[in-house]
N, C-alpha and C positions, 0 to 999 in steps of 0.2 A: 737083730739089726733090721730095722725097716728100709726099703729099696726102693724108690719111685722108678720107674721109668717113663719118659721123656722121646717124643717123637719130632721128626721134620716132616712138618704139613705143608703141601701144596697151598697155595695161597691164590692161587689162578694169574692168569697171564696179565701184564709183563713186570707186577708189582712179585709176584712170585719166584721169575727167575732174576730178577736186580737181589733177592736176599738169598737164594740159593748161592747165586756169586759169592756174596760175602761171608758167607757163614758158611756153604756145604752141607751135607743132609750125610748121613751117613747110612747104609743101606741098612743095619741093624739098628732095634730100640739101645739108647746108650742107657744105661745104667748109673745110677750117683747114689751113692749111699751116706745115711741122715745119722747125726749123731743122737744120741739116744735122748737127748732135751731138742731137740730138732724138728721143726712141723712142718710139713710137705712141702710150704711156701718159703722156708726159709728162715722162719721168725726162729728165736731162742727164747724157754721156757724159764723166768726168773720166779728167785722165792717173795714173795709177797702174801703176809700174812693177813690182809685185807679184805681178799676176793679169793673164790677157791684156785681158777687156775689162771695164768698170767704169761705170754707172751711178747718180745719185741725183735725188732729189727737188731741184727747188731749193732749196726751206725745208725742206731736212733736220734736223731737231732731234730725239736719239735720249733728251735726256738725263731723260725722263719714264717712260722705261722702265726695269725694275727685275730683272723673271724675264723669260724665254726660252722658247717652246714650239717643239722641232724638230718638223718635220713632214719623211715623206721622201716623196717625190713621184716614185718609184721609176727605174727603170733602164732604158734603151732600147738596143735591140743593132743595130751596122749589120748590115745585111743581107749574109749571105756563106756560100757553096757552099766545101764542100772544096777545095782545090786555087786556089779563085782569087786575085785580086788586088785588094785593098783602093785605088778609085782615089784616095782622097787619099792617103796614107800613101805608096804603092809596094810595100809590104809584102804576104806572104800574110798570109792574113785567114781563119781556122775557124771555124765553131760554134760555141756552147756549149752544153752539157750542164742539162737544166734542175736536176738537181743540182749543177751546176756554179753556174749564174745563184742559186740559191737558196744557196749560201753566199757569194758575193760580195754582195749585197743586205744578208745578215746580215752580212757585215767590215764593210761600209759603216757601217751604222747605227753597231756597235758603237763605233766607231772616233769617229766624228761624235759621240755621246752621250759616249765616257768624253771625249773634249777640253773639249767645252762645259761639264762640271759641274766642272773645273777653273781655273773662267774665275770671278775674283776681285770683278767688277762687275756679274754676272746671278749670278739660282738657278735651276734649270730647274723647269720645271710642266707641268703636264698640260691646263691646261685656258687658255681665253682671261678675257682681262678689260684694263683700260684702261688698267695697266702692265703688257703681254704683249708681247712682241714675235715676231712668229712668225720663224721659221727655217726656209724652204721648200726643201729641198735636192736634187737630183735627177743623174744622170748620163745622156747622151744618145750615142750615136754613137756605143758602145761596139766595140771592136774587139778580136778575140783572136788575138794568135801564134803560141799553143801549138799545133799538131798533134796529131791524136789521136795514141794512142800505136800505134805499129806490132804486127802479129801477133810478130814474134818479140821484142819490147820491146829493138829498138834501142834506142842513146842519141841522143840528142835536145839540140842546142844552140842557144842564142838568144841574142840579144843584147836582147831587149826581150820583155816579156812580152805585150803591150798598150796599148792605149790608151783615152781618154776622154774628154769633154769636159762639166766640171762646169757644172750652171746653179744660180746662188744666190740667194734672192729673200728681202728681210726686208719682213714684212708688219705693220701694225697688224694688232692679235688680231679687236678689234671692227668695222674697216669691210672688214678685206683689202686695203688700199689698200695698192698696192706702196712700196716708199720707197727702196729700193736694189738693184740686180741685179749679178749679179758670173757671168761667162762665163770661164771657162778651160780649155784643153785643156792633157792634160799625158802623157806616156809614163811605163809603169813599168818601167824600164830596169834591166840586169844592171849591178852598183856595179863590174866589173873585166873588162866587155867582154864577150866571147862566155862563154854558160858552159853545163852541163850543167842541160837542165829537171828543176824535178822538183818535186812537189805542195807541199813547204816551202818551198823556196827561192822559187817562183812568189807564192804565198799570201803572204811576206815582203816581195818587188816593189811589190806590189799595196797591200797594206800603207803601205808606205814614204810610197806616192803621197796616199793616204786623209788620212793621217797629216797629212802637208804641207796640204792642202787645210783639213782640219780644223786647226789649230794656227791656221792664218795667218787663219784665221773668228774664232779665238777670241781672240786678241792683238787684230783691231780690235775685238771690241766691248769688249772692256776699255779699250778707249781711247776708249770712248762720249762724255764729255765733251767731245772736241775732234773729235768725228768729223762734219765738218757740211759741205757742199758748198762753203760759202768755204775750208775748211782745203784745200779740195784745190786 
C-alpha cells in the first residue's frame, strides 16, 4: 500500500493564520492512504489499450472546455557515453548533439501544434482562462541509436533510430489542477527492417513517432463529449 503524507505549511502572516482558522494544522504529518490504481494526486489508473499508461480524475468532465493551450514541458535525455549500453533497452545508446536536441525539440512542437489545430472540437490559444484546457506535454528518457558518424563516413545501419517515453498531462488553465495523464514509451523504428542511417530518413522515423502520439492526442479530445472516467 503506498502512503503519502501531507503537511500544514506556514503560509506567513496574515494570509496564513485566516487558513490556519479554517482548516487547523494538526501537529502530526496526517497520513492518507492511496488505493492501489491511485497516483499521489489523486487521479485513477484506467485500462486503455491505446497508450501504455493512462490516468484520470474521477469526476472527469472535459465538456466545459472549448480551446486548448499546448504547453511543452521540454525533453529529457537518458544519460549515455559513446560506445555504451542503454540498460533498459539492450541497445547502444549515443549522445546527442545540442544541435541535434535543438531540432528535435523544434519536430516536437511543430508536429504536436500542426495536429492539435486540426482537431474539430478545441481552437488553440495562447493564453489561459475558464474554457482553456491546458496541454502539458513533455518527453523523458530519451535515448539515441544513431552513432556519430565515422572519420572516413562509413555506412551506418539500424534498425531503430530511438526511443522515448511521452508524459501527457491536461490541466485546468485557471487552478493547474491535473485532470488526466497519459505515459507512453514508444520506439522510432526503420518501416523495412535494418536500413541505411541517414539525417532524412532518421528525422522521418522520428517524425513517424511524434506524429502517432500527436494524432492519437488529438482524436481523444475530439471525442471530449464522452471522454469521462465512467466511459472508461
Amino acid at each position: 500500500m503506498i502512503r503519502v503524507t501531507t503537511k500544514c505549511w506556514k503560509w506567513g502572516f496574515p494570509a496564513g493564520l485566516a487558513m490556519l482558522a479554517i482548516v487547523g494544522c494538526a501537529s502530526e504529518p496526517v497520513e492518507r492512504e492511496l488505493g492501489p490504481a491511485e497516483s499521489y494526486d489523486g487521479l485513477r489508473e484506467v485500462s486503455n489499450a491505446r497508450v501504455g499508461k493512462a490516468w484520470v480524475r474521477p469526476d472527469l468532465d472535459l465538456t466545459g472546455y472549448n480551446r486548448i493551450l499546448p504547453i511543452a514541458a521540454g525533453v529529457e535525455y537518458s544519460p549515455a557515453a559513446a560506445g555504451s549500453r542503454n540498460r533498459t533497452s539492450g541497445r547502444s545508446a549515443f549522445p546527442v548533439s545540442a544541435e541535434t536536441r535543438e531540432k528535435f525539440q523544434a519536430l516536437v512542437s511543430e508536429v504536436f501544434r500542426d495536429e492539435l489545430s486540426k482537431s474539430e472540437r478545441f481552437q488553440l490559444t495562447t493564453e489561459p482562462g475558464p474554457d482553456v484546457l491546458v496541454v502539458l506535454g513533455g518527453l523523458i528518457d530519451v535515448v539515441s541509436n544513431v552513432p556519430p558518424e565515422p572519420a572516413g563516413r562509413g555506412n551506418i545501419y539500424l534498425n531503430r533510430v530511438g526511443e522515448a517515453t511521452l508524459v501527457l498531462e491536461l490541466r485546468d488553465s485557471e487552478s493547474n489542477a491535473v485532470l488526466a495523464r497519459v505515459v507512453d514509451r514508444r520506439a522510432a523504428e526503420k518501416r523495412t527492417g535494418t536500413n541505411w542511417s541517414n539525417s532524412v530518413s532518421n528525422a522521418a522515423d522520428v517524425r513517424r513517432v511524434v506524429r502517432f502520439w500527436a494524432s492519437r492526442l488529438r482524436e481523444a479530445l475530439d471525442a471530449v463529449p464522452s471522454l469521462t472516467a465512467a466511459d472508461d
